[in-house]
C-alpha positions in Angstrom: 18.2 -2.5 23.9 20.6 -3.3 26.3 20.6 -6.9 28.3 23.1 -8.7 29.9 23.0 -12.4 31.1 21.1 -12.9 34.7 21.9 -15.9 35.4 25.8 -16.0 36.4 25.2 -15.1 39.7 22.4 -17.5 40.7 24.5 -20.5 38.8 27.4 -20.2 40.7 25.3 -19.7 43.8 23.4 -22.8 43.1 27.0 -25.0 42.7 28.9 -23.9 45.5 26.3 -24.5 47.4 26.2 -27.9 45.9 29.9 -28.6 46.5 29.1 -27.2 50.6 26.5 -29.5 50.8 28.2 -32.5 49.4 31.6 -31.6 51.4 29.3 -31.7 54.5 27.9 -35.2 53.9 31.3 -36.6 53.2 32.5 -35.0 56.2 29.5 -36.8 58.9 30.2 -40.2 56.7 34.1 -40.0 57.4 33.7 -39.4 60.9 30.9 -42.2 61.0 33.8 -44.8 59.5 35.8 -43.4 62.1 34.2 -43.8 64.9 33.1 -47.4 64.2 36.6 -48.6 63.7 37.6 -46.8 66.8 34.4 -48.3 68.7 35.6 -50.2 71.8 34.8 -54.2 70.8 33.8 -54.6 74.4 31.2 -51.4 74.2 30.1 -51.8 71.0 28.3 -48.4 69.2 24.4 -48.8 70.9 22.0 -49.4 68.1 20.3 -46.4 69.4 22.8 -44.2 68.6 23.8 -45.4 65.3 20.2 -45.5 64.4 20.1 -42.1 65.0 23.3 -41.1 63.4 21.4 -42.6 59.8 18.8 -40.2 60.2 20.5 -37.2 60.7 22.5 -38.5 57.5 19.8 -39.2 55.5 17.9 -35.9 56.9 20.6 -34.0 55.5 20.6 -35.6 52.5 16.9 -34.8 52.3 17.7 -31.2 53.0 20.6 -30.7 50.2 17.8 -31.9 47.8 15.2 -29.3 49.1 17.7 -26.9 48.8 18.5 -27.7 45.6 15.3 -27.6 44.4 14.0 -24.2 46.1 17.5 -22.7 44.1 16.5 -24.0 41.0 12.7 -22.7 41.2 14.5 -19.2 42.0 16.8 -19.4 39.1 13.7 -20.0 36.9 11.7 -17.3 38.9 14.2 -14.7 38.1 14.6 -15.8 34.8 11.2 -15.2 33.5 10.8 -12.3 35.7 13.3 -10.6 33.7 12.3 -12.3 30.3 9.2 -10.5 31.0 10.7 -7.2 32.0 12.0 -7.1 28.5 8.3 -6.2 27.7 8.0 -3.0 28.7 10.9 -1.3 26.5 9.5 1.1 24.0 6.4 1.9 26.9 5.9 4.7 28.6 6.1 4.3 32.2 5.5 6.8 35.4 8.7 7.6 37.7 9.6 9.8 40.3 11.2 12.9 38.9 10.9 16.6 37.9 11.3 16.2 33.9 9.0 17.8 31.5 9.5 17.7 27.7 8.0 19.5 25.1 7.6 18.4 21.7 5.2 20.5 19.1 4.1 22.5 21.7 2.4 19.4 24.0 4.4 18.8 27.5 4.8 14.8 28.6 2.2 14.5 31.5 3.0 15.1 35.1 1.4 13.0 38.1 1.4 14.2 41.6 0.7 11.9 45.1 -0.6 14.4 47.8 -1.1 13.1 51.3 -4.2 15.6 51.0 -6.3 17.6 49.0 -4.9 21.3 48.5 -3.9 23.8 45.7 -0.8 23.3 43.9 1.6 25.8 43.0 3.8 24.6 40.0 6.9 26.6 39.1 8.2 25.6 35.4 11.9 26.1 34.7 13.5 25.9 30.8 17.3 24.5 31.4 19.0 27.3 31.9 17.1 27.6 35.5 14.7 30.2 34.2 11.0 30.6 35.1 8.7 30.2 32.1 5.8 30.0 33.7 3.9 29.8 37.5 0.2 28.2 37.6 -1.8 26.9 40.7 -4.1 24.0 40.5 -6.1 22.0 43.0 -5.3 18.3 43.6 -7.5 15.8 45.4 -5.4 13.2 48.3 -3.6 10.7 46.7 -2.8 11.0 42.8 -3.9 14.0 40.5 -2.5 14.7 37.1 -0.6 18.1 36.7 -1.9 20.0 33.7 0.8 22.6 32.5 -0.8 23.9 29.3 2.5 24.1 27.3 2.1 27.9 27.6 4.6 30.8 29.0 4.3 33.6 31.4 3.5 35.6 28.2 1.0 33.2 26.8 3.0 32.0 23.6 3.9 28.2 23.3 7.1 26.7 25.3 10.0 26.2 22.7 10.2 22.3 22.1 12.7 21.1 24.7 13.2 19.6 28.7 11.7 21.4 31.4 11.8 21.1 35.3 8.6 21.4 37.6 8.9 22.4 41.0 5.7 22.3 43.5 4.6 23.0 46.4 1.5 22.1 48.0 -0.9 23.8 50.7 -4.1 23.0 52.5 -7.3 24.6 52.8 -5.7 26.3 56.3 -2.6 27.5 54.2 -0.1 24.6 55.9 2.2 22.6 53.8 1.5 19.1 52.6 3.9 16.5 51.8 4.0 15.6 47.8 5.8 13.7 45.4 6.2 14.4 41.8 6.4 11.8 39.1 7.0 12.3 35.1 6.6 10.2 32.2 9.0 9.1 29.8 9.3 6.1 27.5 11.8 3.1 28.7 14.2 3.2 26.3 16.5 0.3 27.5 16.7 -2.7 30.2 19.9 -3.3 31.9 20.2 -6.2 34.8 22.8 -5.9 37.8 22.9 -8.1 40.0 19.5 -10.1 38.9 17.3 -6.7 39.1 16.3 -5.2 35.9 17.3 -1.1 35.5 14.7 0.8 33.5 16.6 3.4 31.5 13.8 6.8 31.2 14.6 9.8 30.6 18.2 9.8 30.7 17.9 7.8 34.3 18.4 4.3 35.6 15.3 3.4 37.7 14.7 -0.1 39.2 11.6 -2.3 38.7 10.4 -1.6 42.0 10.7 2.4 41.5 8.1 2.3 38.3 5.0 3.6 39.8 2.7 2.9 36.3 3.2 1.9 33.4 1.3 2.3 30.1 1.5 2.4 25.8 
């Protein structure tokens, strides 16, 4: 399992903006200071605007600490979001992509999303790029489960090994509707870049927000 620190990022984030904030503050008191000592003693700074010149000081010292807080409550978002992540290694979890693999004879499953109900026509390919079998199946709107018996064109078991599917989908009226295909495959690793977690399946880096299911 593969996992790299998350937290770099966000940590150096959190204290330059830190040093920014502190920088600015200095910066309003200095040129407070020097406006007093510059203040003409005959038209003294108005109360007013000295008064108001506080607030905006302490305003932004109100605002450096909500600032500092809201970082630190997304450092520690992010954090367990990826501690939990770390949970789903060794599951099995739904992608989009064309992969079948065959072990004993049993193919992972297949999912297809259909805009709408039709008959699928489901082209498997061995990886040379050879047909081993063609089979038509009707799918409901939304998601239907392909089910490729494991079997060739000639009715003998698929050797144990990877497989593509290729599909194609048509209404009731013969015209095309729009599909995607998803496969299975266990998550094998977890990788973080830039504080998102990468799903390794399948030979493939897939982000959290790819992972259309996930299961045992």
């Amino acid at each position: 399992m593969i996992v790299n620190s998350v937290n770099t990022t966000a940590t150096t984030a959190t204290t330059a903006e830190r040093g920014s904030a502190e920088e600015l503050k200095n910066e309003f008191l200095q040129m407070l200071i020097t406006q007093i000592k510059n203040q003409d003693p005959l038209k003294p700074l108005d109360n007013a605007q000295f008064t108001s010149q506080l607030a905006q000081l302490s305003t932004l010292e109100q605002l450096q600490g909500l600032n500092e807080s809201m970082t630190q409550d997304l450092v520690y978002t992010q954090s367990l979001n990826n501690t939990m992540m770390l949970g789903l290694v060794g599951r099995t979890a739904v992608v989009e992509g064309d992969q079948v693999a065959v072990s004993g004879g049993e193919p992972t499953p297949c999912h297809l999303q259909t805009e709408a109900a039709g008959v699928a026509t489901v082209t498997v390919r061995d990886e040379s790029g050879d047909v081993v079998r063609t089979f038509t199946q009707s799918v409901d709107a939304g998601w239907s489960e392909l089910t490729w018996d494991g079997l060739g064109a000639d009715g003998q078991p698929a050797a144990d090994g990877d497989y593509t599917l290729s599909v194609e989908v048509a209404d009731s009226e013969g015209a095309d509707v729009a599909s995607v295909l998803y496969m299975s495959g266990l998550v094998e690793s977890i990788r973080f870049e830039n504080n998102l977690a990468l799903l390794h399946v399948a030979g493939r880096d897939y982000y959290a927000s790819e992972i259309a299911r996930v299961g045992i």
